[in-house]
CHARMM internal coordinates of N, CA and C (Angstrom, degrees):
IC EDIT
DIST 1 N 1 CA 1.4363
DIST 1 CA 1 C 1.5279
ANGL 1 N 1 CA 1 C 109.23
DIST 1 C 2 N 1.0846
ANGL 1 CA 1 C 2 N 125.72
DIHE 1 N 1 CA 1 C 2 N 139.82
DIST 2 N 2 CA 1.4882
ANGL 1 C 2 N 2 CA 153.85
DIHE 1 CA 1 C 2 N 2 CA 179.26
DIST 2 CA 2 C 1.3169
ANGL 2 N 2 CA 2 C 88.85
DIHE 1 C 2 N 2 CA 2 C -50.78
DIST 2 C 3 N 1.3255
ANGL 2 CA 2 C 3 N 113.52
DIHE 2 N 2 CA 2 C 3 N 149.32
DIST 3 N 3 CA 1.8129
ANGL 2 C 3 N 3 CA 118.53
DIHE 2 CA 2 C 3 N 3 CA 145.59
DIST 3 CA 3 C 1.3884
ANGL 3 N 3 CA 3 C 127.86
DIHE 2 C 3 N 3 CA 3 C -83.67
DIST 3 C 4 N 1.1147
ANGL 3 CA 3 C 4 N 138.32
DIHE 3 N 3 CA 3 C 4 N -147.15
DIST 4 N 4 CA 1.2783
ANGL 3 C 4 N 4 CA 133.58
DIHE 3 CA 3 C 4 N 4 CA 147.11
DIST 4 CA 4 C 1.3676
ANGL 4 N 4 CA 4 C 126.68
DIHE 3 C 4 N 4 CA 4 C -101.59
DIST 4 C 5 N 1.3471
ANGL 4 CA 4 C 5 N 118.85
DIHE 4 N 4 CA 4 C 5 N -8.83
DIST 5 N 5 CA 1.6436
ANGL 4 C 5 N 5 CA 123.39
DIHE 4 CA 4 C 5 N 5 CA 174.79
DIST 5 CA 5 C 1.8564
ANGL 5 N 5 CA 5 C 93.47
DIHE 4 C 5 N 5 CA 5 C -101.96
DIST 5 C 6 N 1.1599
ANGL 5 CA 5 C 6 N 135.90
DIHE 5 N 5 CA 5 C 6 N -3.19
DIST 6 N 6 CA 1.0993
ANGL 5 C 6 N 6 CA 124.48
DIHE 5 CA 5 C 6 N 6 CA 172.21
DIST 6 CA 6 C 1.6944
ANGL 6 N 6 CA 6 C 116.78
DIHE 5 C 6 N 6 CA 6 C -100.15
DIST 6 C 7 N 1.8855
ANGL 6 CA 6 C 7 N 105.83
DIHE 6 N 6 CA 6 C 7 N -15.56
DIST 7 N 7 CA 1.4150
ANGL 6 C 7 N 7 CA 91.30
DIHE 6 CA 6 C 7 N 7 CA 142.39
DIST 7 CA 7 C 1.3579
ANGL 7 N 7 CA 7 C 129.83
DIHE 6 C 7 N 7 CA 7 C -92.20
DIST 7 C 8 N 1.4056
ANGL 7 CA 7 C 8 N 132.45
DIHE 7 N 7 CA 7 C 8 N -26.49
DIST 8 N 8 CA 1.2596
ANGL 7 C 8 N 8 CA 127.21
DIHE 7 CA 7 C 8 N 8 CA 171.28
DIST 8 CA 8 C 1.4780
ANGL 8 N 8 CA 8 C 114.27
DIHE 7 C 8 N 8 CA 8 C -55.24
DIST 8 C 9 N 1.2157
ANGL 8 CA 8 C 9 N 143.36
DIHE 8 N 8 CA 8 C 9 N -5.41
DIST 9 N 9 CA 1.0333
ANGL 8 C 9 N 9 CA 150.53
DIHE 8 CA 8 C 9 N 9 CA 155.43
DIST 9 CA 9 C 1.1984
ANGL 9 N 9 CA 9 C 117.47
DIHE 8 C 9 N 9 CA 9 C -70.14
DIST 9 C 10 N 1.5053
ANGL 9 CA 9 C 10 N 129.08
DIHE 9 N 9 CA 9 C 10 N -53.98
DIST 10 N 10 CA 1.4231
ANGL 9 C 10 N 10 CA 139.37
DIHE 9 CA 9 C 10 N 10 CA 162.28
DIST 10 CA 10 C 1.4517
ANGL 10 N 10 CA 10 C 112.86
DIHE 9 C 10 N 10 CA 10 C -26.48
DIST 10 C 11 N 1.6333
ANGL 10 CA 10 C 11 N 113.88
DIHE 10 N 10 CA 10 C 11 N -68.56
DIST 11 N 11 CA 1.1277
ANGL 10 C 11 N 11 CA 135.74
DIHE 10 CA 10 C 11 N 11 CA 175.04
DIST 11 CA 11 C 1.2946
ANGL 11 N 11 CA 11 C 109.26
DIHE 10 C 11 N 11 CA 11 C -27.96
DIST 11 C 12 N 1.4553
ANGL 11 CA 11 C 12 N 99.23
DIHE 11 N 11 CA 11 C 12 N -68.43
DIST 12 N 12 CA 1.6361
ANGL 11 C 12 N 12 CA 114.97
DIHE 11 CA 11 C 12 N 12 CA -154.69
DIST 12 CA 12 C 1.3234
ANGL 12 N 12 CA 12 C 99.58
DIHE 11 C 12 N 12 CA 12 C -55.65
DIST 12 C 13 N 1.4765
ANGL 12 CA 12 C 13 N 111.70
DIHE 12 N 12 CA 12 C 13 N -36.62
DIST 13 N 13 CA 1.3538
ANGL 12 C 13 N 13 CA 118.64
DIHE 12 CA 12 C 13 N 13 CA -174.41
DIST 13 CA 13 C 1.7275
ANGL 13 N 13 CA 13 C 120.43
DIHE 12 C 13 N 13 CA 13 C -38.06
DIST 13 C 14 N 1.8145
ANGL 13 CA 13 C 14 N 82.65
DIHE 13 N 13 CA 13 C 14 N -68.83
DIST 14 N 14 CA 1.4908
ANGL 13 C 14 N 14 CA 93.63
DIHE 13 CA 13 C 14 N 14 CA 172.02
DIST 14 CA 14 C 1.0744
ANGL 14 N 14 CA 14 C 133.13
DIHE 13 C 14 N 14 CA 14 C -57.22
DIST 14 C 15 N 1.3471
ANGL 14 CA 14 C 15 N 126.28
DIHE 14 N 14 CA 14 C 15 N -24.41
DIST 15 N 15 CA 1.1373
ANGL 14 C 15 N 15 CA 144.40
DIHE 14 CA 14 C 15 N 15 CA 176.75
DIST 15 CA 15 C 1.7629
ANGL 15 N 15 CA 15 C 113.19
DIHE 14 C 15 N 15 CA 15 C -54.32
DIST 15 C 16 N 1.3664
ANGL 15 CA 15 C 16 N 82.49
DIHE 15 N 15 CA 15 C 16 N -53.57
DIST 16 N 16 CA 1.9733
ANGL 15 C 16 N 16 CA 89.43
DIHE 15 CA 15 C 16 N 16 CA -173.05
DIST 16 CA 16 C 1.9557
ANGL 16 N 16 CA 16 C 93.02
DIHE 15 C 16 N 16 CA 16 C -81.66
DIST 16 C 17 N 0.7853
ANGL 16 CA 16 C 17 N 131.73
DIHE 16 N 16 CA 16 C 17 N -43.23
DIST 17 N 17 CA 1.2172
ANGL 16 C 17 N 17 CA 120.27
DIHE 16 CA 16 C 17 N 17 CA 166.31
DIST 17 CA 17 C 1.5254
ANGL 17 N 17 CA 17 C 111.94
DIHE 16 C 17 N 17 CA 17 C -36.80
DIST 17 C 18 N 1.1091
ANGL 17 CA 17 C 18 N 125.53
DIHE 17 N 17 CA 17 C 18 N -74.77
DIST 18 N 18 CA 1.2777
ANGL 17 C 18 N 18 CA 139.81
DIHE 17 CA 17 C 18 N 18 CA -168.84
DIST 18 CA 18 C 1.9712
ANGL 18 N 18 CA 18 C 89.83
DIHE 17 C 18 N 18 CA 18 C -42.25
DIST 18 C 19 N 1.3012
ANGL 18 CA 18 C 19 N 102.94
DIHE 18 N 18 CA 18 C 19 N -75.32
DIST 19 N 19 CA 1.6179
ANGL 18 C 19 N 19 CA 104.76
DIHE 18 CA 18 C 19 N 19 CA -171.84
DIST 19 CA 19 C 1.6165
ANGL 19 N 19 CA 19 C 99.86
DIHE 18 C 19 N 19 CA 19 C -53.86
DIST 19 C 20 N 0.8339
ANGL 19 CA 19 C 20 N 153.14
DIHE 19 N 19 CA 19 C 20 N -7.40
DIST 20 N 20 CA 1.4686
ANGL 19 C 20 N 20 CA 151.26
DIHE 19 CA 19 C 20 N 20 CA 170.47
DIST 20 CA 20 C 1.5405
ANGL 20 N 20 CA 20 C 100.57
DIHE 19 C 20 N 20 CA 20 C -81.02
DIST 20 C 21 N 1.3125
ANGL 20 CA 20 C 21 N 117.41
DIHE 20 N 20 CA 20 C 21 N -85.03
DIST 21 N 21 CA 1.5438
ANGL 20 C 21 N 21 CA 94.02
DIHE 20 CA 20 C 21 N 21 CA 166.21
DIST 21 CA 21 C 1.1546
ANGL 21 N 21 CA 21 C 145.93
DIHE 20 C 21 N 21 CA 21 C -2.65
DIST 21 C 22 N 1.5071
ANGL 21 CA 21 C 22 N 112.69
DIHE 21 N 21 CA 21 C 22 N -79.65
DIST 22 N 22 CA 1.2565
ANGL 21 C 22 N 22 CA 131.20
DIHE 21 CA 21 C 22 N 22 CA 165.11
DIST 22 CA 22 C 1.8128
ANGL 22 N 22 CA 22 C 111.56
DIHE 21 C 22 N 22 CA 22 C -41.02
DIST 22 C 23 N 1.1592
ANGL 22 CA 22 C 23 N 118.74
DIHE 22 N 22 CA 22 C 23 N -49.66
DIST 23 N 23 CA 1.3445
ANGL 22 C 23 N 23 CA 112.19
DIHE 22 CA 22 C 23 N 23 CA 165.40
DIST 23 CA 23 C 1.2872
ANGL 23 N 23 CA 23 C 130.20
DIHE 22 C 23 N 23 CA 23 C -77.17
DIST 23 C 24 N 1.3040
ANGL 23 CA 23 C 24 N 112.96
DIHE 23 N 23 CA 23 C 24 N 9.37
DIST 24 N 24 CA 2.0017
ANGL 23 C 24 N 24 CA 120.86
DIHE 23 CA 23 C 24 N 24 CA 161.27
DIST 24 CA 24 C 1.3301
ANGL 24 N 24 CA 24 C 76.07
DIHE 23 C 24 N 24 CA 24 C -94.49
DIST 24 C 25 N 1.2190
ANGL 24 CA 24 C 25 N 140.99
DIHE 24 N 24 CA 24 C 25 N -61.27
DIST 25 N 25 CA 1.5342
ANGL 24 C 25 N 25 CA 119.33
DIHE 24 CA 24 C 25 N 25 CA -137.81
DIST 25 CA 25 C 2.0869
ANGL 25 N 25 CA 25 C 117.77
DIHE 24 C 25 N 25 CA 25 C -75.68
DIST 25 C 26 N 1.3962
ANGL 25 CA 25 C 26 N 98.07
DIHE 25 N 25 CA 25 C 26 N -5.12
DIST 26 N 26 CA 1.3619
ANGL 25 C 26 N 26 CA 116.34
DIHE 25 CA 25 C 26 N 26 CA -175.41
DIST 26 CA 26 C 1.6240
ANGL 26 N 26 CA 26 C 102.21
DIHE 25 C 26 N 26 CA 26 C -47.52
DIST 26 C 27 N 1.1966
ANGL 26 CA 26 C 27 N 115.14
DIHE 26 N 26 CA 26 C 27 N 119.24
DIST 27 N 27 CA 1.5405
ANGL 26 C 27 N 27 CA 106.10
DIHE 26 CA 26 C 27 N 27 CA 169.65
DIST 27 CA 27 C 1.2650
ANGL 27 N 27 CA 27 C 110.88
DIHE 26 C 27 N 27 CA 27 C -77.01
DIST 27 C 28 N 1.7936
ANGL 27 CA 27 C 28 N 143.14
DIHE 27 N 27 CA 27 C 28 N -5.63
DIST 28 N 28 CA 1.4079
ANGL 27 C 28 N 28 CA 114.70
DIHE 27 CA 27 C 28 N 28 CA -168.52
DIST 28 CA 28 C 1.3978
ANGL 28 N 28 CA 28 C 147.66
DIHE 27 C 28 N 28 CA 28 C 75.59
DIST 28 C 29 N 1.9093
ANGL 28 CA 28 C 29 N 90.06
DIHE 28 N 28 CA 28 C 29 N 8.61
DIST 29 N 29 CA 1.2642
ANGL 28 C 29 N 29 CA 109.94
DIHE 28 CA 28 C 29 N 29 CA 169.57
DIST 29 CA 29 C 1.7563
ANGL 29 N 29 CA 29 C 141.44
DIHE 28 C 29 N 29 CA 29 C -55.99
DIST 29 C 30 N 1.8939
ANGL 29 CA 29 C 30 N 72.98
DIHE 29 N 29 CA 29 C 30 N -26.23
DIST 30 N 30 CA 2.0450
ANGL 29 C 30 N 30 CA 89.38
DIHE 29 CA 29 C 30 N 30 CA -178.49
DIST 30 CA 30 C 1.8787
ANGL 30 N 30 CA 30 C 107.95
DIHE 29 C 30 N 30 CA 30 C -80.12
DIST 30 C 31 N 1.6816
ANGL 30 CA 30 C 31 N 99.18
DIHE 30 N 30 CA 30 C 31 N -48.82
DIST 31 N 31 CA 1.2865
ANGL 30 C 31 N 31 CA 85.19
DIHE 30 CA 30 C 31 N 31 CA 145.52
DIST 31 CA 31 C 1.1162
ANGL 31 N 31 CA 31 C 150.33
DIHE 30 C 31 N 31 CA 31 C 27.96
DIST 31 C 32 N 1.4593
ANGL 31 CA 31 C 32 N 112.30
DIHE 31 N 31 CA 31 C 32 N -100.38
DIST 32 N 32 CA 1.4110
ANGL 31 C 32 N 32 CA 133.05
DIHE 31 CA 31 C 32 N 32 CA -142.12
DIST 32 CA 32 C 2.1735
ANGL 32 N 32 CA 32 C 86.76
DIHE 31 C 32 N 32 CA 32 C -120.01
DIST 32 C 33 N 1.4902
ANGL 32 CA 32 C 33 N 116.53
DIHE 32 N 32 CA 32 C 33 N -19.07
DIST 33 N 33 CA 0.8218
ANGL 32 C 33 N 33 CA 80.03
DIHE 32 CA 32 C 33 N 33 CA 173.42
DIST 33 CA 33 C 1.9296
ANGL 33 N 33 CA 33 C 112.21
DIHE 32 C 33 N 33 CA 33 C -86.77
DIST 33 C 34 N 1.1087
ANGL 33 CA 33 C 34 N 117.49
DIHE 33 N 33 CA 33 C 34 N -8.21
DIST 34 N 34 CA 1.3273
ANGL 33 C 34 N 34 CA 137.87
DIHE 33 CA 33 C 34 N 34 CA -173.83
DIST 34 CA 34 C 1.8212
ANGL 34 N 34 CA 34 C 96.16
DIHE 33 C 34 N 34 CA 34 C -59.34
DIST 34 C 35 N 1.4416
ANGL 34 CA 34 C 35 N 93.89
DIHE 34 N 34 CA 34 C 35 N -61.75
DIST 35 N 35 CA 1.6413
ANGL 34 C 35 N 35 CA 81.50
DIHE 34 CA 34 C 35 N 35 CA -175.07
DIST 35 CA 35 C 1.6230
ANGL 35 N 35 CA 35 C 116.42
DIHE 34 C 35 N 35 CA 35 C -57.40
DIST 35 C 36 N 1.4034
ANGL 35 CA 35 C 36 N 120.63
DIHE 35 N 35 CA 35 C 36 N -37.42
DIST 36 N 36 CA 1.3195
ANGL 35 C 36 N 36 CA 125.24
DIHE 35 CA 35 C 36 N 36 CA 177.59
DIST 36 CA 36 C 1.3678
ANGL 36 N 36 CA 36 C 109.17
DIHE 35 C 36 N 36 CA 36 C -38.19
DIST 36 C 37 N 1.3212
ANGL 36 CA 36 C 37 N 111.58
DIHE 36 N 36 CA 36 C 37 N -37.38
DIST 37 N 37 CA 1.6519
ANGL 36 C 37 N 37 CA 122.60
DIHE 36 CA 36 C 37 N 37 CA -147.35
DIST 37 CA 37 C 1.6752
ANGL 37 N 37 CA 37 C 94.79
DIHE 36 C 37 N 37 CA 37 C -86.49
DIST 37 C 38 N 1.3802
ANGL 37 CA 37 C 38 N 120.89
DIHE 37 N 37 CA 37 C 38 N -38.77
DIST 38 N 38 CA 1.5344
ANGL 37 C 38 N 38 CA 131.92
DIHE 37 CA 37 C 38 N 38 CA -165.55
DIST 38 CA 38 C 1.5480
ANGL 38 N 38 CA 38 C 103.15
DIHE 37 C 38 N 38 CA 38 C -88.73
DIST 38 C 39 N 1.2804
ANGL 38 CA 38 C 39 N 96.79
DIHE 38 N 38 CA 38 C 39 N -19.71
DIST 39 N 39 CA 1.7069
ANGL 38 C 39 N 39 CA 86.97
DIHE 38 CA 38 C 39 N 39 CA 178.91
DIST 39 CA 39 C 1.1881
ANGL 39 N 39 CA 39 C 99.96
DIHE 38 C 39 N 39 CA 39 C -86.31
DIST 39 C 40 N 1.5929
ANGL 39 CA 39 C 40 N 127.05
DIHE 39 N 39 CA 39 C 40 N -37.37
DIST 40 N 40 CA 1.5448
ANGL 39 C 40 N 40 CA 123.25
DIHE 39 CA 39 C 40 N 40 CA 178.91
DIST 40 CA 40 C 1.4329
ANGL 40 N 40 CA 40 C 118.50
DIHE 39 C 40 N 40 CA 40 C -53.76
DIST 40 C 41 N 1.3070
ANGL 40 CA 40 C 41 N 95.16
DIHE 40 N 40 CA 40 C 41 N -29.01
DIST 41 N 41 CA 1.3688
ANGL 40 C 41 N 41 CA 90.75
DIHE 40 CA 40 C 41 N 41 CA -170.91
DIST 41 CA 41 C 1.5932
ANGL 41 N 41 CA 41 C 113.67
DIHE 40 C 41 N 41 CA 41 C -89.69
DIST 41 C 42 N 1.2839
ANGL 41 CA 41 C 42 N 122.82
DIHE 41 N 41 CA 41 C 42 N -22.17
DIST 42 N 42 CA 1.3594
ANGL 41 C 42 N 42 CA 126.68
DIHE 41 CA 41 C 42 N 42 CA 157.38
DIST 42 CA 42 C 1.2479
ANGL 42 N 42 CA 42 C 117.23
DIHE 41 C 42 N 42 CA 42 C -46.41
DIST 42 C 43 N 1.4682
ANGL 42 CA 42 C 43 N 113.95
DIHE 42 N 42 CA 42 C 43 N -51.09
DIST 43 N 43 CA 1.1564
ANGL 42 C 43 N 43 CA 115.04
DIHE 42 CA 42 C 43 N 43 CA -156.62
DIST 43 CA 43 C 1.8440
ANGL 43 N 43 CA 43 C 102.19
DIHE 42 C 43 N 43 CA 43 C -77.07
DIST 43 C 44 N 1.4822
ANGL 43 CA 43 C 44 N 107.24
DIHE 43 N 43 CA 43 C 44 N -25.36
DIST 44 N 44 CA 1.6548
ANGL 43 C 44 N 44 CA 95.09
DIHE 43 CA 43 C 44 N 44 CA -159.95
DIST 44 CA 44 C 2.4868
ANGL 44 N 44 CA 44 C 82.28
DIHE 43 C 44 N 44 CA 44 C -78.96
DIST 44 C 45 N 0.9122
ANGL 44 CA 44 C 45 N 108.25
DIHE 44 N 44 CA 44 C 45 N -38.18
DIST 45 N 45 CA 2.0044
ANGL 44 C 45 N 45 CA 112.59
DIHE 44 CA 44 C 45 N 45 CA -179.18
DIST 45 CA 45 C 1.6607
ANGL 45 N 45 CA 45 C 87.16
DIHE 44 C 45 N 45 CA 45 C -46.93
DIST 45 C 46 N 1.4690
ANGL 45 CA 45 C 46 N 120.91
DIHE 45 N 45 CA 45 C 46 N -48.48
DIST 46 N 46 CA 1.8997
ANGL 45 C 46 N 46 CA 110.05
DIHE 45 CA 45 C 46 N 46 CA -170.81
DIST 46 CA 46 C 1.6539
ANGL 46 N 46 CA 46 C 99.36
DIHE 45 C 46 N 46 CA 46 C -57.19
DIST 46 C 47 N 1.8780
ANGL 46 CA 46 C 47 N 113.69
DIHE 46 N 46 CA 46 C 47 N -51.75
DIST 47 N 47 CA 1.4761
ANGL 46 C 47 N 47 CA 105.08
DIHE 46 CA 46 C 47 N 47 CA -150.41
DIST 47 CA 47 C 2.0412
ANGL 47 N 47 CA 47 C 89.65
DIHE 46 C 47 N 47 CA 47 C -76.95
DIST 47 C 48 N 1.1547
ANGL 47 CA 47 C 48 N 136.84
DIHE 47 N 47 CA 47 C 48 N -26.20
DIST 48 N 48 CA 1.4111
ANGL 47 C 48 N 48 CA 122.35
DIHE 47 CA 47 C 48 N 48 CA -170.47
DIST 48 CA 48 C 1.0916
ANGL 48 N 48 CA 48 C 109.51
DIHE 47 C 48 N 48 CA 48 C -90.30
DIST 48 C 49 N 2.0055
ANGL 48 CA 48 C 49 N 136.56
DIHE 48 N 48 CA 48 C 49 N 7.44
DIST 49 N 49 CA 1.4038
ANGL 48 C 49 N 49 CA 125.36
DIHE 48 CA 48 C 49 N 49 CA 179.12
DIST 49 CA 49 C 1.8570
ANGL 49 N 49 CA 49 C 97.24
DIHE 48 C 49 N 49 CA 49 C -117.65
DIST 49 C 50 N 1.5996
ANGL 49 CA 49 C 50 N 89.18
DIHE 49 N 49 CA 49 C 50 N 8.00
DIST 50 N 50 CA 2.2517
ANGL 49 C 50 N 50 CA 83.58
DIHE 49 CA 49 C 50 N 50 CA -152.00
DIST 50 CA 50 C 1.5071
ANGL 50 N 50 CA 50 C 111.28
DIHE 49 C 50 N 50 CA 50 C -46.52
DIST 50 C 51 N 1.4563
ANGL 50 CA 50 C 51 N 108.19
DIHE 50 N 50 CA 50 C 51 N -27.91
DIST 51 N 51 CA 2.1521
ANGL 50 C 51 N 51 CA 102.55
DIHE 50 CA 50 C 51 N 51 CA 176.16
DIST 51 CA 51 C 1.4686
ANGL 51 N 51 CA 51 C 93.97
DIHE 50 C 51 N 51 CA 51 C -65.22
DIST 51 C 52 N 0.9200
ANGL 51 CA 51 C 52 N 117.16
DIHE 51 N 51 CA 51 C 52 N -47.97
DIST 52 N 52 CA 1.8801
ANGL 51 C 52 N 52 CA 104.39
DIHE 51 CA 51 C 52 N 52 CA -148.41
DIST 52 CA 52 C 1.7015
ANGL 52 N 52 CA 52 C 91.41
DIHE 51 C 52 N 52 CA 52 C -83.86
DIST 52 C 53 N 1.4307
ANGL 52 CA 52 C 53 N 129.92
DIHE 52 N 52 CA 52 C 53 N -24.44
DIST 53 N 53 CA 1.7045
ANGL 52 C 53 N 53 CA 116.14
DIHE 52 CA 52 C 53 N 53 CA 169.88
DIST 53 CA 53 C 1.6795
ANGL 53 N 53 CA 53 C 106.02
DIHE 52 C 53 N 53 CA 53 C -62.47
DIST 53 C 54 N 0.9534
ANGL 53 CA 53 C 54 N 88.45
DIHE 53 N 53 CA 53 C 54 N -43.23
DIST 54 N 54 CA 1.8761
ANGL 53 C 54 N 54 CA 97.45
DIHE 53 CA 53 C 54 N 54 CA -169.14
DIST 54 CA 54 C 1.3454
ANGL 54 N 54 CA 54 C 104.89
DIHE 53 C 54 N 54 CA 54 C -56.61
DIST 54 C 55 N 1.8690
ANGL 54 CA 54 C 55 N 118.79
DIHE 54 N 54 CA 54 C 55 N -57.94
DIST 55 N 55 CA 0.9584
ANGL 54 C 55 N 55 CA 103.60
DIHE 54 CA 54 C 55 N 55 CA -175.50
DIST 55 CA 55 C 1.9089
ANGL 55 N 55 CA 55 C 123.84
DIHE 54 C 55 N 55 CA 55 C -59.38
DIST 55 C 56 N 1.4586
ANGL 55 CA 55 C 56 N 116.16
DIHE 55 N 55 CA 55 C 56 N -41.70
DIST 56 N 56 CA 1.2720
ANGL 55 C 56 N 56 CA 122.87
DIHE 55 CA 55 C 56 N 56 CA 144.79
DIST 56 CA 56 C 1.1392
ANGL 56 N 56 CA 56 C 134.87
DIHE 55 C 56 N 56 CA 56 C -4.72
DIST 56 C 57 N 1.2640
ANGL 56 CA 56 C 57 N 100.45
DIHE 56 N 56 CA 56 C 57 N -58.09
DIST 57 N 57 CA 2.0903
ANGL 56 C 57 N 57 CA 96.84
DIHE 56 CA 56 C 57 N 57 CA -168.61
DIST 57 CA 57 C 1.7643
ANGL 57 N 57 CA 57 C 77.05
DIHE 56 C 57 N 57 CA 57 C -98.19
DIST 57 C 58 N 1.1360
ANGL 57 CA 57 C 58 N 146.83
DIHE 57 N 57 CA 57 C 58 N -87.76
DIST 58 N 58 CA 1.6222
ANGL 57 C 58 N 58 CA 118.69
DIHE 57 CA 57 C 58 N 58 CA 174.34
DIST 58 CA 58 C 1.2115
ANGL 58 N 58 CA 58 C 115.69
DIHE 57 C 58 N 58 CA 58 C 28.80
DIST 58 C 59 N 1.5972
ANGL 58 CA 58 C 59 N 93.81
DIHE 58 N 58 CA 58 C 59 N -104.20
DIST 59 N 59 CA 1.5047
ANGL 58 C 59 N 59 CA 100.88
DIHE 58 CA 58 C 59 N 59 CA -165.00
DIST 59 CA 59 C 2.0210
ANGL 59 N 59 CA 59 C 111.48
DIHE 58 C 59 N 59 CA 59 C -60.17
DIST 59 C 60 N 1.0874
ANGL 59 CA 59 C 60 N 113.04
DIHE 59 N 59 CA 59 C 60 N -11.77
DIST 60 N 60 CA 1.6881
ANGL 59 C 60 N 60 CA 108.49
DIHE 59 CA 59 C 60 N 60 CA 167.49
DIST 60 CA 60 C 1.1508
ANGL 60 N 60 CA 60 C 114.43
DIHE 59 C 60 N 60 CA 60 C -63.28
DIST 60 C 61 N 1.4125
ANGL 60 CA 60 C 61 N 118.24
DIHE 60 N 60 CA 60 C 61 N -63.42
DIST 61 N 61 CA 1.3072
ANGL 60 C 61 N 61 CA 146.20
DIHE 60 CA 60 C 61 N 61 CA 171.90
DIST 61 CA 61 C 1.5981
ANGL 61 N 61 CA 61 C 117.71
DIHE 60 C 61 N 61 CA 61 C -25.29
DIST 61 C 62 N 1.9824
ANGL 61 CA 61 C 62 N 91.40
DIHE 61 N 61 CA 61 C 62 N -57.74
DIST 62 N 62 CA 1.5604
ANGL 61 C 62 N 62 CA 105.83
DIHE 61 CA 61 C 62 N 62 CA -179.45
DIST 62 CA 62 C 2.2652
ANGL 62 N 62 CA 62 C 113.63
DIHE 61 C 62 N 62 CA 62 C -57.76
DIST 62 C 63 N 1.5313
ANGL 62 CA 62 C 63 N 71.96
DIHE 62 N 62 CA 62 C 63 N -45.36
DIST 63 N 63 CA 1.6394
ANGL 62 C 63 N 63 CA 87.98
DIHE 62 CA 62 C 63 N 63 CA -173.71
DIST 63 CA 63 C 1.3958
ANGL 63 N 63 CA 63 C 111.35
DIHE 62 C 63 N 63 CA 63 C -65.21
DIST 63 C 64 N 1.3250
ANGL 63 CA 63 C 64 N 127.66
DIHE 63 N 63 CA 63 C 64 N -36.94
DIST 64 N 64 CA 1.7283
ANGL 63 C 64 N 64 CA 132.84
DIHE 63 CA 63 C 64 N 64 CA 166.78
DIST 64 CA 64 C 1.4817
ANGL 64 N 64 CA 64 C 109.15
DIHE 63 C 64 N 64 CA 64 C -78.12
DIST 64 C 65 N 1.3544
ANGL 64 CA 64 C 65 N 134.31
DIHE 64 N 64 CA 64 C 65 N -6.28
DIST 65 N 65 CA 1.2339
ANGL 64 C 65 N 65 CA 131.70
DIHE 64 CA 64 C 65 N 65 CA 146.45
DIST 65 CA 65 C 1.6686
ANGL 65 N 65 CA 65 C 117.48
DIHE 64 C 65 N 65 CA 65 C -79.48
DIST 65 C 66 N 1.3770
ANGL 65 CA 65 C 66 N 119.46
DIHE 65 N 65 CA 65 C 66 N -34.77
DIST 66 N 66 CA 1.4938
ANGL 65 C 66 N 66 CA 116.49
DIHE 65 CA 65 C 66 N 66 CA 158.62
DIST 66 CA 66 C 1.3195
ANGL 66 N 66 CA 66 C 114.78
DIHE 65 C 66 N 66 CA 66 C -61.46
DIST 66 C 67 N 1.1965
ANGL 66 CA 66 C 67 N 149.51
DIHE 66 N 66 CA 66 C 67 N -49.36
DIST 67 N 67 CA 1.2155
ANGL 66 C 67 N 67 CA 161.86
DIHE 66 CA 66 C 67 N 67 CA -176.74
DIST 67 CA 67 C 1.6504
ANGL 67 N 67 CA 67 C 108.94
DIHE 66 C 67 N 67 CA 67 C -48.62
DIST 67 C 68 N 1.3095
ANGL 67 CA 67 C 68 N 103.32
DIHE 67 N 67 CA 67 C 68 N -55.93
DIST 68 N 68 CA 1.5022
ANGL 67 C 68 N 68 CA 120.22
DIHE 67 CA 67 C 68 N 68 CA 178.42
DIST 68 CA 68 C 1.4375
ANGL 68 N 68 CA 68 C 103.74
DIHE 67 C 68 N 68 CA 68 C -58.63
DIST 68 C 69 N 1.6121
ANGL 68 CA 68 C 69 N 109.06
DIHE 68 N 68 CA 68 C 69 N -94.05
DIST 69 N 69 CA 1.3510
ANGL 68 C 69 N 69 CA 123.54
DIHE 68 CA 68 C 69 N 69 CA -156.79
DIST 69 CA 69 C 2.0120
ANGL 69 N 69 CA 69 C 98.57
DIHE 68 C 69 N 69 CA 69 C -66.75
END
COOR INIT
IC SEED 1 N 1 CA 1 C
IC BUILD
């Protein structure tokens, strides 16, 4: 006869099995909408900073062209 910590073990077993499953079976929907969301949001920080990026890589640009030549 079984004990009682040798079925709660059983259980548990199945248990995390079961939740293992379920997490192969995840399609990855949140995902992908997450990245949608981070790129949007990059993109709207690019269109409301674009003078001050521009001026930025500019003056880098200018200064690693002084540096060089």
């Amino acid at each position: 006869m079984k004990t009682f910590l040798q079925i709660k073990k059983m259980q548990m077993k199945q248990k995390l099995e079961k939740r293992l499953e379920e997490l192969m079976r995840e399609d990855g929907d949140t995902n992908f909408v997450s990245i949608i969301l981070i790129m949007v949001i990059v993109i709207a920080i690019a269109i409301i900073f674009q003078e001050q990026l521009t001026n930025a890589v500019q003056n880098v640009f200018g200064q690693l062209t002084d540096f060089i030549g």
